[in-house]
Structures are given as structure tokens and as C-alpha cells.
N, C-alpha and C positions, 0 to 999 in steps of 0.2 A: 529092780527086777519085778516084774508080775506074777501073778500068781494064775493057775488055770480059771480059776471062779472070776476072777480081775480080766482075763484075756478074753472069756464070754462074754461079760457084759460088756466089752470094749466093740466085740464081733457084731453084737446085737445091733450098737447103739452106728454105727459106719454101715451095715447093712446098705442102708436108704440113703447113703452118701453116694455123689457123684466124682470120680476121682476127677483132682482139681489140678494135678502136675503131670505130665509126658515126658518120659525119656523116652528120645529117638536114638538116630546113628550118632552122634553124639556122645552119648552115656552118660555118666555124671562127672559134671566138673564145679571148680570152686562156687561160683555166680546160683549155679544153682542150689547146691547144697546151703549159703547164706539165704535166699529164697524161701525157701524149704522152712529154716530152723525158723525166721519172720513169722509164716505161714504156721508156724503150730505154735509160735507164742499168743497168736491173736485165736487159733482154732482149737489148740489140742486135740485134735483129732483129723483128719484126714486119709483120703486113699492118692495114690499114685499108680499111674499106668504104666507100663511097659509096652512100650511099641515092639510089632515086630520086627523090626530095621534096627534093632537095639542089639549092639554086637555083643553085651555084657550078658554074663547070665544073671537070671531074675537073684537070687541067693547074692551074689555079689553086689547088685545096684543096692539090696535091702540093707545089708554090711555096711555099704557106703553114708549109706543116709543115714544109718543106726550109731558110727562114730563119727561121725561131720557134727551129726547134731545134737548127739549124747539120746536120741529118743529112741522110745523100745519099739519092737515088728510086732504087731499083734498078731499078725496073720500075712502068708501069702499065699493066694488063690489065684489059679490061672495066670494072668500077667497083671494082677493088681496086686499091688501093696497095702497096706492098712499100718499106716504110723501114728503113736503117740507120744507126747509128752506135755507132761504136766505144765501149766504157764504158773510162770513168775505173777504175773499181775494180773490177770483177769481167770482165775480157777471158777468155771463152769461144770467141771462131769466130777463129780464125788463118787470114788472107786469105793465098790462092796469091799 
């Protein structure tokens, strides 16, 4: 679990990020969610888009991705997501 001072500096530093995954009509399903969790062992940190053609609400795609791949929601803002989790092997962002 984060902490608020942990969840700004997480805000800060994703700011100047380009979100790197699209959920469309689609939603979220397995392929992608293993994707995802890939994706934040080599990144730790990343955003996700929400299309509008996306049938799921934003709160439930965040849910999904948040126990699919055990990572925490920093933030969601308008139809972007802002995911973390810590990597196993390659730890880059040292939380205040």
C-alpha cells in the first residue's frame, strides 16, 4: 500500500509519461493483463488509456489491472490510468 507523499512522487515522476497500453471495446481480458504485469516488471511505472469505445467503467478496468497484477493505481485522471509496481529485478524508482 502507498502512502500519499509515495503516491506524489509516483504522480510527478508519470507526469511526462506517454500512456503505452489502450483498452478499447474489448476491455480487459487475460493476454492482456499478462502484458501489463511484463510491462511493469521491466518499467515500473507506466500510464494506460482508456478508450472511449471502452464498455467497462474506468474504476473497474483500474480494479482489474490492480488484481491481475497485484500493482497499486496511483492515480486516475480523465481516461488515463497511472500504474505501479515494484520490479523483482531491475528496481529503478526508490519511493520517499
Amino acid at each position: 500500500m502507498l502512502t500519499g507523499k509515495q503516491k506524489r512522487f509516483l504522480r510527478s515522476k508519470a507526469h511526462h509519461l506517454d500512456p503505452i497500453f489502450q483498452v478499447g471495446k474489448g476491455g480487459v481480458n487475460e493476454n492482456m493483463i499478462k502484458q501489463i504485469a511484463d510491462a511493469l516488471e521491466a518499467r515500473e511505472l507506466f500510464k494506460v488509456s482508456i478508450l472511449q469505445n471502452c464498455e467497462e467503467d474506468k474504476t473497474e478496468v483500474a480494479e482489474a489491472f490492480a488484481k491481475g497484477t497485484g500493482a497499486e493505481v496511483v492515480q486516475i485522471i480523465g481516461n488515463t490510468l497511472v500504474l505501479y509496481k515494484e520490479s523483482v529485478e531491475k528496481k529503478t524508482i526508490q519511493l520517499p
